[in-house]
Backbone as CSV, one residue per row, in Angstrom:
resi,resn,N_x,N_y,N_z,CA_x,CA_y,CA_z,C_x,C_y,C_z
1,UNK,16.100,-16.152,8.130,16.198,-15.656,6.750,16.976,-14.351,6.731
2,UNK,18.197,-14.327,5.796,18.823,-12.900,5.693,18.188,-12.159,5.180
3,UNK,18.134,-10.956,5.156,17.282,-9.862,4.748,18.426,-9.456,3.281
4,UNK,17.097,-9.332,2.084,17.799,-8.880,0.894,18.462,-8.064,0.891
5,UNK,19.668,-8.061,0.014,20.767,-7.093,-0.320,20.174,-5.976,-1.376
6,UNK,20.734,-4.772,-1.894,19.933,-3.759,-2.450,19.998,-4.326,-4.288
7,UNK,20.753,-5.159,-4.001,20.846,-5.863,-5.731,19.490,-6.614,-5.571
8,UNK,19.185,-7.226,-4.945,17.871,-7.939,-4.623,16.956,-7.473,-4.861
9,UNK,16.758,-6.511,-4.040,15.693,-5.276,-4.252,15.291,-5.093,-5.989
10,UNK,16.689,-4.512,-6.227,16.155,-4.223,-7.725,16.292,-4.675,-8.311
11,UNK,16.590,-6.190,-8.356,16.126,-7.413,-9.216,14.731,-7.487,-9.107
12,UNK,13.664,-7.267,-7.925,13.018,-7.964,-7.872,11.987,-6.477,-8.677
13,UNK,12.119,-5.150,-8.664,11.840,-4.019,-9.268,11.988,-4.573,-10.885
14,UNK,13.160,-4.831,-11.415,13.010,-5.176,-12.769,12.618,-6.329,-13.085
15,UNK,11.677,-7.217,-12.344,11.629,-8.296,-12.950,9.876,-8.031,-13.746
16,UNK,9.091,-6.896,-13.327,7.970,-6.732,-14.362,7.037,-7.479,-14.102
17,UNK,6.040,-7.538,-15.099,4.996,-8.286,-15.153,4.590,-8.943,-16.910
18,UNK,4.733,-10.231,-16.991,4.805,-10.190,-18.669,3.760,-10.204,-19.086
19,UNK,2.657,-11.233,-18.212,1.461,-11.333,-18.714,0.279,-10.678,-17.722
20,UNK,0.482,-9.070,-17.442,-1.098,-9.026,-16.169,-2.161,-9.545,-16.643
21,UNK,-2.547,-9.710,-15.389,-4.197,-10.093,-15.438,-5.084,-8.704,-14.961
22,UNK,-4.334,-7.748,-14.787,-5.241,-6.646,-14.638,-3.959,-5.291,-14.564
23,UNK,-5.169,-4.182,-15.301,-4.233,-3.137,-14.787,-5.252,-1.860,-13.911
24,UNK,-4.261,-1.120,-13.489,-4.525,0.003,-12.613,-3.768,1.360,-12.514
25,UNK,-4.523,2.471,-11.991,-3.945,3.327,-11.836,-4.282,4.101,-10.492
26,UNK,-2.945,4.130,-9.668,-2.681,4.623,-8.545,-2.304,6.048,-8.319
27,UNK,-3.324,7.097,-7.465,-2.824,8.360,-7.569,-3.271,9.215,-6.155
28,UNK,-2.355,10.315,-6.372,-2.831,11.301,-5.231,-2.439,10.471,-3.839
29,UNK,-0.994,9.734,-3.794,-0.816,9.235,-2.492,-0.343,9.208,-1.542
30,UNK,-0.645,9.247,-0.388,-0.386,9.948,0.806,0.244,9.063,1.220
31,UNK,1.679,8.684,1.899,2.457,7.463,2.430,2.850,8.243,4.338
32,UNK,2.199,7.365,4.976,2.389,7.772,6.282,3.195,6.567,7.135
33,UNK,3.846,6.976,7.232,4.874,6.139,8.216,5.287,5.944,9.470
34,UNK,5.191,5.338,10.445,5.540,5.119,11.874,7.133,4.168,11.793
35,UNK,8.200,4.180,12.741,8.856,3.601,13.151,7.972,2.151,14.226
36,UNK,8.439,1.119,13.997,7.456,0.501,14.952,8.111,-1.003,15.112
37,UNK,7.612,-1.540,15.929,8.166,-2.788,16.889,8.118,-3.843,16.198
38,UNK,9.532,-4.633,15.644,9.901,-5.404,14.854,8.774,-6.431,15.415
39,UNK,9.563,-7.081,16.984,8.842,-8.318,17.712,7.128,-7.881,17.220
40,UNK,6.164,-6.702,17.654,5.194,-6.700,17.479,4.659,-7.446,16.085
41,UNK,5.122,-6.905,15.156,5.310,-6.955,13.760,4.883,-8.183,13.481
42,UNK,6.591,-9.105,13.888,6.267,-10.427,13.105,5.478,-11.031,14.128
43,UNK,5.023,-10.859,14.886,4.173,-11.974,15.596,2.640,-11.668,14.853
44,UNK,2.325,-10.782,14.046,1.197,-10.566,13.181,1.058,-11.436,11.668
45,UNK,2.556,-11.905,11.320,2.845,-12.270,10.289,2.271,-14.115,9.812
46,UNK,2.510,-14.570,8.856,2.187,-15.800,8.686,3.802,-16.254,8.827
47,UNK,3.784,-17.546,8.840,4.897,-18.257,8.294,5.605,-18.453,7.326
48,UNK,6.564,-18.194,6.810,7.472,-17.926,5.493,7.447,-16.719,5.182
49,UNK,7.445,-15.677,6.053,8.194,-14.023,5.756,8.516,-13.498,7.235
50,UNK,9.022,-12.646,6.805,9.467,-12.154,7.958,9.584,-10.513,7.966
51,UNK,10.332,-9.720,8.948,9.926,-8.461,8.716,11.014,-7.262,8.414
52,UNK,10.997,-6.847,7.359,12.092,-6.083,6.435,12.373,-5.062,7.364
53,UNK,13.273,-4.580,7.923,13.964,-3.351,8.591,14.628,-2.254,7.193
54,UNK,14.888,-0.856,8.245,15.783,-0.314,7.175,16.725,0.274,8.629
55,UNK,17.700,0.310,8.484,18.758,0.564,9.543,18.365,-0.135,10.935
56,UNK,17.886,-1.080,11.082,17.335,-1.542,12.687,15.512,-1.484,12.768
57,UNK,15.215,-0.751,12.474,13.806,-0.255,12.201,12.526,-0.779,11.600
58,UNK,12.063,-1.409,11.782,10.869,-1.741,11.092,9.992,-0.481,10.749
59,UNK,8.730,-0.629,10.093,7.835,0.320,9.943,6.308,-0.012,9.477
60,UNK,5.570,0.253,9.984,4.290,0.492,9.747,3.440,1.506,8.641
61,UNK,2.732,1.157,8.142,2.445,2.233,6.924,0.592,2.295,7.133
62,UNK,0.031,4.090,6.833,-1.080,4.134,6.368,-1.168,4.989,5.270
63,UNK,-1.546,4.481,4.249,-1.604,5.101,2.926,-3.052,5.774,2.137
64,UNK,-3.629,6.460,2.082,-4.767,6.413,1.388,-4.322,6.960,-0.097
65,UNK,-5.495,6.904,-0.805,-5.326,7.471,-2.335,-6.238,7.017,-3.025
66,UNK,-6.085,7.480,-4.363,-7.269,7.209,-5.247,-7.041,5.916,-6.250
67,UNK,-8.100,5.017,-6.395,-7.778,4.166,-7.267,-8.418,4.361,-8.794
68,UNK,-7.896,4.545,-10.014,-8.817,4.278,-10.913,-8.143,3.613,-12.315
69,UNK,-9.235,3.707,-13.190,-8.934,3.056,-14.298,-8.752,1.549,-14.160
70,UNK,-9.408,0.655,-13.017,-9.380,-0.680,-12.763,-10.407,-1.189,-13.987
71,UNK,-9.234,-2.033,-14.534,-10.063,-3.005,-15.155,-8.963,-4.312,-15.483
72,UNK,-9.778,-5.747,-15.874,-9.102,-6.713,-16.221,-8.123,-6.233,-17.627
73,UNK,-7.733,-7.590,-17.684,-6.809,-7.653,-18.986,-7.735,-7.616,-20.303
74,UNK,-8.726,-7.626,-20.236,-9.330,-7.719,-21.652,-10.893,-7.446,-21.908
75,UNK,-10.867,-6.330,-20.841,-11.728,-5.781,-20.493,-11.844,-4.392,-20.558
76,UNK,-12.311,-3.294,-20.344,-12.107,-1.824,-20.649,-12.572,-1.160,-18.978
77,UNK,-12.299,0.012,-18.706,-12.651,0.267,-17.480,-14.045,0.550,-17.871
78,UNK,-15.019,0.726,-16.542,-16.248,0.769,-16.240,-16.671,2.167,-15.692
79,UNK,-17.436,3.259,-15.872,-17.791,4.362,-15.185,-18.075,3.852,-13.598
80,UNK,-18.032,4.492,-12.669,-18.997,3.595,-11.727,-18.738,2.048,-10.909
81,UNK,-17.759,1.417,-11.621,-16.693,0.647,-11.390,-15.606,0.439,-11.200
82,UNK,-14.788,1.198,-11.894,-13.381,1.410,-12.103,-12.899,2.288,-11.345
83,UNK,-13.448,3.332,-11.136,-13.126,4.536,-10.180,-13.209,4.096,-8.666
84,UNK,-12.311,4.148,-7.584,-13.220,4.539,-6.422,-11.586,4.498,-5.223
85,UNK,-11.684,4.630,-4.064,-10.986,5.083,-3.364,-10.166,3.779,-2.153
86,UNK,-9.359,3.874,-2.070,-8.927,2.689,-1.238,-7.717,3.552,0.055
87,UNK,-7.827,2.678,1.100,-6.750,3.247,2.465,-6.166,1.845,2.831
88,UNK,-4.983,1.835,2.515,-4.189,0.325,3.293,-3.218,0.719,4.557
89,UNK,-3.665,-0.303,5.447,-2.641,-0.725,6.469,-1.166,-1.887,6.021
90,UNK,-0.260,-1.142,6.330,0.667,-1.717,5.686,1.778,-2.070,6.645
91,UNK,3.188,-3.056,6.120,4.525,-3.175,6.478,5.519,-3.972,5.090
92,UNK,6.310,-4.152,6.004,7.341,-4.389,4.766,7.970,-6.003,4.929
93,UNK,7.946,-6.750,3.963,8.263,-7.936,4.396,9.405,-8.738,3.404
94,UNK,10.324,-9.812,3.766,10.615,-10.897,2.786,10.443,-12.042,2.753
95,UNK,10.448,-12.954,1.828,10.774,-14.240,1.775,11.873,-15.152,1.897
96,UNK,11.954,-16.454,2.369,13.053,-17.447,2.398,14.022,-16.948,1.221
97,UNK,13.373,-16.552,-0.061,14.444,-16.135,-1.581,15.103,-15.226,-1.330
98,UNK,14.972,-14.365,-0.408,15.354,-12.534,-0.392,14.107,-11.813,-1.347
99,UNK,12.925,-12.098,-1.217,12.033,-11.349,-2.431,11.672,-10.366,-1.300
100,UNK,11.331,-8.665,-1.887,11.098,-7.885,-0.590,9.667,-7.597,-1.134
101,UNK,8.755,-6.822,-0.201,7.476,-7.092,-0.564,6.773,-5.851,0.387
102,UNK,5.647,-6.152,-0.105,4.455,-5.626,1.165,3.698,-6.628,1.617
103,UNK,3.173,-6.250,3.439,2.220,-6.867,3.471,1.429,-6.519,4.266
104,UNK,0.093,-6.628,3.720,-0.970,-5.683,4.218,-1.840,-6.039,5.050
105,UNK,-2.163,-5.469,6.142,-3.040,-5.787,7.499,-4.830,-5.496,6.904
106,UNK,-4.782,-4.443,6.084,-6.101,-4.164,5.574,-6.159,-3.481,4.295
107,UNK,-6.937,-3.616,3.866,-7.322,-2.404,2.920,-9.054,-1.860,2.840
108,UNK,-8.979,-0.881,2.918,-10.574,-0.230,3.263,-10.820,0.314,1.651
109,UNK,-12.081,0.135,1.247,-12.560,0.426,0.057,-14.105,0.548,0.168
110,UNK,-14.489,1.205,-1.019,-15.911,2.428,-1.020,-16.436,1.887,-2.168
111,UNK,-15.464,0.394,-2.965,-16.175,-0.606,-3.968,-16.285,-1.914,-3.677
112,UNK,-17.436,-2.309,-3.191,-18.173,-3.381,-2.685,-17.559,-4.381,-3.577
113,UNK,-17.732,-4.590,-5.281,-17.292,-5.721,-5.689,-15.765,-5.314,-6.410
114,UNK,-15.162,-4.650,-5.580,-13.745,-4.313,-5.806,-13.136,-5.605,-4.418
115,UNK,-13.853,-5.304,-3.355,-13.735,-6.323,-2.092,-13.449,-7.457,-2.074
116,UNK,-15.231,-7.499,-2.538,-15.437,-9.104,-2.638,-14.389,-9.932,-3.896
117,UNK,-13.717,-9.365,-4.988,-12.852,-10.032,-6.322,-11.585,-9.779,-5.521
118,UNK,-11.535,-8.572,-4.691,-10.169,-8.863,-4.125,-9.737,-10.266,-3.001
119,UNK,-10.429,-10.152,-2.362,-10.850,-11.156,-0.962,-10.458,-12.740,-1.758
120,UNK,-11.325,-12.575,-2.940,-11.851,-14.191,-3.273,-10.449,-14.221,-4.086
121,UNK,-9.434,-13.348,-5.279,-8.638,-13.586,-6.153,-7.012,-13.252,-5.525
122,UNK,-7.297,-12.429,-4.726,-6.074,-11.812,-4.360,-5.922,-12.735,-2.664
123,UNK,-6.898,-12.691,-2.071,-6.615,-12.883,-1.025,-5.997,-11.812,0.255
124,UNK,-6.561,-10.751,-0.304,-6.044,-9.690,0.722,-7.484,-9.410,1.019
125,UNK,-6.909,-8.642,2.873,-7.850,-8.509,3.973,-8.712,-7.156,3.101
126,UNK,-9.125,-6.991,2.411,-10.389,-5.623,2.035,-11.493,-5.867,2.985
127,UNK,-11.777,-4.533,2.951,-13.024,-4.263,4.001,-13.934,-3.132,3.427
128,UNK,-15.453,-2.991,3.285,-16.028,-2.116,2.950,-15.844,-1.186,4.171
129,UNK,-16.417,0.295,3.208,-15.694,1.293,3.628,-16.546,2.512,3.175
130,UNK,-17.111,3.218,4.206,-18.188,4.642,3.656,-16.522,5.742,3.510
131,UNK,-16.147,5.920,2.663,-15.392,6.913,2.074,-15.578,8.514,1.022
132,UNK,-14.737,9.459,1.390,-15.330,10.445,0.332,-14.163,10.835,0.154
133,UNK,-13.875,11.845,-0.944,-12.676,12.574,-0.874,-12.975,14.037,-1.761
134,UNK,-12.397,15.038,-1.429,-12.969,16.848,-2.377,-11.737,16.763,-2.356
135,UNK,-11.463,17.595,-3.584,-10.138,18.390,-4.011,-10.384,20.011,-4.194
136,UNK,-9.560,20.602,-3.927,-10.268,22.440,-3.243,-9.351,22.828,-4.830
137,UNK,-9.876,23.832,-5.059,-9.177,24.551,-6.350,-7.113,24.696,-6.023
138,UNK,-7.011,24.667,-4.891,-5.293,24.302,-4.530,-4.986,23.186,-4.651
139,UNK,-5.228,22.170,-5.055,-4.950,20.844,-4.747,-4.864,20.322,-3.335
140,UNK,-6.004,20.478,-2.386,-6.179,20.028,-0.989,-6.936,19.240,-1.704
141,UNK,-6.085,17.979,-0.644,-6.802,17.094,-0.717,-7.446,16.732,0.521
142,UNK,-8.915,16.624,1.112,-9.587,15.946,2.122,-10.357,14.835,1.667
143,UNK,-9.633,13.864,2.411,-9.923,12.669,2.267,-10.544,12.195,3.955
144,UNK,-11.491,10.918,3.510,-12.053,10.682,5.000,-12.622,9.107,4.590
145,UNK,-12.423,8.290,5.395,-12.545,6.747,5.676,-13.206,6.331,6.959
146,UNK,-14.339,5.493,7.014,-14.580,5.272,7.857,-14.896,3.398,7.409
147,UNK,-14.612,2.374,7.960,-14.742,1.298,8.014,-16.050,0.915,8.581
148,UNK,-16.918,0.071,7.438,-18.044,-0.492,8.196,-17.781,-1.296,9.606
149,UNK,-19.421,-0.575,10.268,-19.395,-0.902,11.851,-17.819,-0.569,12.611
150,UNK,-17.127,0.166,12.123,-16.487,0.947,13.328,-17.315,2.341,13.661
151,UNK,-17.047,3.052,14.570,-17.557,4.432,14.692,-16.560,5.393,14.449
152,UNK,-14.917,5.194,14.740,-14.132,6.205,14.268,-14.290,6.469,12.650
153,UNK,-13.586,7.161,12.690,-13.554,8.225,10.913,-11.967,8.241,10.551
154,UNK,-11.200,8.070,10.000,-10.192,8.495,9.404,-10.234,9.626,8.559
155,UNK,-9.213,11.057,9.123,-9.474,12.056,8.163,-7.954,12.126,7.619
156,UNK,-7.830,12.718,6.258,-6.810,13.385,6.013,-7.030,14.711,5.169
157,UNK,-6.065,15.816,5.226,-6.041,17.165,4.532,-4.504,16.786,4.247
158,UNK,-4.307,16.618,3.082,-2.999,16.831,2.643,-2.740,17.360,0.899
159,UNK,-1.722,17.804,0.756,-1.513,18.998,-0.324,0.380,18.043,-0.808
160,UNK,-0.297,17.462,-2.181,1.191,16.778,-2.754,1.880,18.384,-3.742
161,UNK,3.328,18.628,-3.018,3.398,19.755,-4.146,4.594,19.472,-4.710
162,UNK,5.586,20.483,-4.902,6.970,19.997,-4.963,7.379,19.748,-6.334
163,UNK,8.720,19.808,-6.727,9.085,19.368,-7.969,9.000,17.625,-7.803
164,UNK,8.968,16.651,-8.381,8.741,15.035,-8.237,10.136,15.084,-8.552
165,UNK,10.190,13.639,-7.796,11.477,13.010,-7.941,11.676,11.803,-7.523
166,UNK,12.675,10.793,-7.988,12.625,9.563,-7.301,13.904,9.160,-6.786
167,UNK,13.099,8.260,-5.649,13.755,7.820,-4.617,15.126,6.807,-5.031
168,UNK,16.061,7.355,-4.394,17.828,6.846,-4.737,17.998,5.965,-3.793
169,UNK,18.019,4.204,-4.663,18.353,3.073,-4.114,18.991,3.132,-3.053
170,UNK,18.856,2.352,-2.136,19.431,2.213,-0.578,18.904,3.895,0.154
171,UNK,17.809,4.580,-0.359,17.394,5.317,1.139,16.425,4.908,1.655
172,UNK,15.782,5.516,2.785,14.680,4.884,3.338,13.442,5.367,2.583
173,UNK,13.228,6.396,1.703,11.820,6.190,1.138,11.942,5.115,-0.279
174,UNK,13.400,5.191,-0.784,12.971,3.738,-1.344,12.822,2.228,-0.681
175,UNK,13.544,2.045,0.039,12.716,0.959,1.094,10.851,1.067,1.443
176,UNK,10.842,2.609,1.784,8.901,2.462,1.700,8.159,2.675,0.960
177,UNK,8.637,3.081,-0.347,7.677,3.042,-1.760,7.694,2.418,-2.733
178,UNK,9.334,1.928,-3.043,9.821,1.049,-4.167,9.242,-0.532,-3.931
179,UNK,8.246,-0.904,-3.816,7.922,-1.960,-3.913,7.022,-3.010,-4.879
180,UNK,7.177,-3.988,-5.028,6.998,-4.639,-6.073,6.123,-5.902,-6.487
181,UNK,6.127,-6.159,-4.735,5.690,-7.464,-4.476,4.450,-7.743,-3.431
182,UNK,3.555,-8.637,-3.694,2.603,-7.845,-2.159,2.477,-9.628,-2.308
183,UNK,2.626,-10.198,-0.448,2.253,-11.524,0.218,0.554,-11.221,0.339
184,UNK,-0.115,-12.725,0.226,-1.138,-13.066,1.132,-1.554,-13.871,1.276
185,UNK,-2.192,-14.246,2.280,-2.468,-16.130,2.875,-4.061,-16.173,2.648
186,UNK,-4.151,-17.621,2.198,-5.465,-18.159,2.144,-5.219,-19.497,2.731
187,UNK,-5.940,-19.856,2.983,-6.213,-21.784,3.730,-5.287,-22.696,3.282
188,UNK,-5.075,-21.968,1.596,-4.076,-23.249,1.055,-2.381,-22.999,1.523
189,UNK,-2.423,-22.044,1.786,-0.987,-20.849,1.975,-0.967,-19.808,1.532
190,UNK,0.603,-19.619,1.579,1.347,-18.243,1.338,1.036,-18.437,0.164
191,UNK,0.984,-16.921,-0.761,1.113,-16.546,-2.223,1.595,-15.193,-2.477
192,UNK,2.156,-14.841,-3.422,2.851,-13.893,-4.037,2.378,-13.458,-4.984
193,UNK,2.121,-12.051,-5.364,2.129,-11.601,-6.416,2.690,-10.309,-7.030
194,UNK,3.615,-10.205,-8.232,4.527,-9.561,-8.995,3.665,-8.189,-9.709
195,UNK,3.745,-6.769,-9.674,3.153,-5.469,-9.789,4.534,-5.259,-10.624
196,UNK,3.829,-4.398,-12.039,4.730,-3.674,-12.258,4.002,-2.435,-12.612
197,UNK,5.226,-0.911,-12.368,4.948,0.317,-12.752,6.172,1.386,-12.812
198,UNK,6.329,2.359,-13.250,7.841,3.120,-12.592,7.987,3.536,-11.804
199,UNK,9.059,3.985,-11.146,9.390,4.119,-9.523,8.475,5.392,-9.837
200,UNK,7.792,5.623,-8.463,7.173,6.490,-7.567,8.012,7.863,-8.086
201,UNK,7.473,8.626,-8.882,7.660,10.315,-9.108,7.100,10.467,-7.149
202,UNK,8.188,11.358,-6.541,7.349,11.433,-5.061,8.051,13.405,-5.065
203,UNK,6.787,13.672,-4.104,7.070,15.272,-4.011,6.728,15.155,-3.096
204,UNK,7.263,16.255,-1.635,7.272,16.755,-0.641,5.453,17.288,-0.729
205,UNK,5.020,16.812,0.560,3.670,17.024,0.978,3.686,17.429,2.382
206,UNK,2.674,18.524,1.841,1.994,19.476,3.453,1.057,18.940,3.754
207,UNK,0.698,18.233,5.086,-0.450,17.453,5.467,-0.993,18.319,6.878
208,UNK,-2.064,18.866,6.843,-2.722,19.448,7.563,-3.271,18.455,8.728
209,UNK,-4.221,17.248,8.342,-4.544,16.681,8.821,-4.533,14.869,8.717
210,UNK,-3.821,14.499,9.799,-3.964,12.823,9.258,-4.363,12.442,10.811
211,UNK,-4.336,10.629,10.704,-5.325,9.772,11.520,-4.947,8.444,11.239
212,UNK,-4.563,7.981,12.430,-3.925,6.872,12.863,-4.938,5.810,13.290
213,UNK,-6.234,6.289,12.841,-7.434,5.219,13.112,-7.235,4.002,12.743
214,UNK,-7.012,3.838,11.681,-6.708,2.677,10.496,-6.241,1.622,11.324
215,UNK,-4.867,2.017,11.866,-4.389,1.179,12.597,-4.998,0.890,13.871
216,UNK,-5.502,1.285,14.919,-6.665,0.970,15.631,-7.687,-0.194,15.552
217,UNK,-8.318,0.050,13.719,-9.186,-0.518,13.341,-8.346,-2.178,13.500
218,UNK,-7.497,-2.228,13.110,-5.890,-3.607,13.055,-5.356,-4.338,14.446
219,UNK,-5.951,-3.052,15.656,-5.382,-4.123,16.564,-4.594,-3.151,17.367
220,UNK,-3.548,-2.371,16.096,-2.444,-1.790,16.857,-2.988,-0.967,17.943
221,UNK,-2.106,-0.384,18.749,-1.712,0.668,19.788,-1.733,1.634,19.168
222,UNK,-2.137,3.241,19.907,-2.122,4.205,19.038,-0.653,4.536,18.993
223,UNK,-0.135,4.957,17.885,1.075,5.386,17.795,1.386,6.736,19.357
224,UNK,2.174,6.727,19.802,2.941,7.730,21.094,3.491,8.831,20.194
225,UNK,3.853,9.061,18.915,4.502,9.705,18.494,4.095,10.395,17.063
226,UNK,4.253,11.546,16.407,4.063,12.163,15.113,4.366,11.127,14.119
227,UNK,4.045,10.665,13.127,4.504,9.804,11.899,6.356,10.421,12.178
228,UNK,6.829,9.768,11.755,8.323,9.561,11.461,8.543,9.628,10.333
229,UNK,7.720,9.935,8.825,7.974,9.851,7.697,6.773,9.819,6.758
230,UNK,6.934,11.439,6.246,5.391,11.543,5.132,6.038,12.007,3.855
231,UNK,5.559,11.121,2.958,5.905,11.388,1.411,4.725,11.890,0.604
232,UNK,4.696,11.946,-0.627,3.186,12.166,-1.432,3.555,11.399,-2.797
233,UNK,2.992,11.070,-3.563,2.980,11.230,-5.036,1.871,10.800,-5.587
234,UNK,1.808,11.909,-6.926,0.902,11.850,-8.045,0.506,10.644,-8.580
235,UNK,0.703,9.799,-8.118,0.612,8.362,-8.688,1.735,7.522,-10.394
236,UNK,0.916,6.381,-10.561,1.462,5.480,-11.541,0.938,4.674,-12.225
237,UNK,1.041,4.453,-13.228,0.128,3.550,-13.832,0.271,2.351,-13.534
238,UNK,-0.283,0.673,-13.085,0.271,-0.190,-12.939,-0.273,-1.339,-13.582
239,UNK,0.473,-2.586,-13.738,0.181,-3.998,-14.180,0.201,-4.677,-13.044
240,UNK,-0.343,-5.368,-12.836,-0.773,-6.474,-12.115,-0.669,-7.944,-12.643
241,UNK,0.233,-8.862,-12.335,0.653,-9.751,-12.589,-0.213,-10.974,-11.789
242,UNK,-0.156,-12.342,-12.435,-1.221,-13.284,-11.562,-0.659,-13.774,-9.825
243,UNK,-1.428,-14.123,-9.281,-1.069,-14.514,-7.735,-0.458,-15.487,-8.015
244,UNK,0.513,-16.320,-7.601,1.217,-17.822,-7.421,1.567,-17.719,-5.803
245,UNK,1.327,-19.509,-5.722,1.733,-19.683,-4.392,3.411,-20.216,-4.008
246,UNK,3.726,-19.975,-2.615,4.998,-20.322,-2.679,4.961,-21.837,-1.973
């Protein structure tokens, strides 16, 4: 499969969501990045994607942040429901079409029936998750994840500051934030599903403290090296479009 051209890309950015079945709002997010081993990569993958490079490069992603304002399409958010915190293991993928995407090794969450509706509707790997996060009168953020029945902890201290700005087609943080599309497999197959929101406002972030546990928790090797690439942003509001299979 050829790997999409940057017209591709942002075809697949403007193509929206007409009818979600749910919306959300994504914020306070920390994008941590490794350079990392194509071969490793796709041998993790299912059948019918493959693994998106940006100059030769593959990449690995751990993201944490805050989730809120979850609710269905015709539904209102919930106190106590709607709110709560999520950390994904990530990479970058396409399809036989050129569609570019994410696809996610995990996602750790601190809402039990955020899990279980994800697991059963979405079909992505969620995992409960004892999580907390404080915000200090500076905007520090300490955030901390720990995955049921592991014993490590995932910490982060990071501070989003900066004037915002967004990422200019064909660089590499739009290759790792501009995305649109997220794969996932269930018994029956592959499926796809279409997110819409506006590109990533992203500002330069001071991160005191991060943790490569996540990936651990996945299998991987500990990274040998410092992240290769840390972004931040304030978040986005998003739509959520229905799953279809390919």
């Amino acid at each position: 499969m050829r790997q999409p051209s940057l017209d591709q890309r942002l075809a697949t950015r403007a193509l929206g969501v007409k009818s979600p079945v749910m919306y959300q709002r994504w914020s306070d997010l920390l994008f941590v990045h490794w350079r990392w081993d194509a071969a490793d990569l796709a041998g993790r993958l299912p059948a019918g994607i493959s693994v998106d490079t940006f100059d030769g490069s593959a990449w690995v992603g751990v993201v944490p942040f805050f989730m809120q304002r979850i609710r269905p399409r015709f539904l209102p958010a919930v106190p106590g429901i709607s709110w709560f915190l999520e950390l994904n293991v990530r990479t970058y993928v396409y399809d036989s079409n050129g569609t570019s995407g994410v696809w996610f090794f995990s996602l750790d969450c601190n809402q039990r029936l955020a899990v279980q509706l994800a697991r059963k509707l979405f079909h992505l790997p969620y995992f409960d998750a004892r999580m907390s996060a404080m915000r200090s009168a500076k905007d520090n953020i300490e955030y901390d994840c720990c995955r049921r029945r592991q014993t490590s902890s995932a910490k982060f201290n990071y501070r989003i500051e900066g004037e915002p700005y967004r990422a200019e087609p064909g660089t590499l943080e739009f290759f790792l934030t501009e995305r649109y599309v997220l794969f996932s497999e269930s018994p029956s197959g592959l499926h796809r599903g279409q997110v819409e929101h506006k590109p990533y406002p992203l500002s330069q972030t001071t991160v005191e403290k991060l943790s490569a546990a996540p990936l651990l928790w996945n299998g991987f090797a500990a990274p040998s090296t410092k992240p290769d690439h840390i972004i931040g942003s304030r978040g986005v509001d998003v739509r959520i479009g229905k799953l279809e299979r390919l």
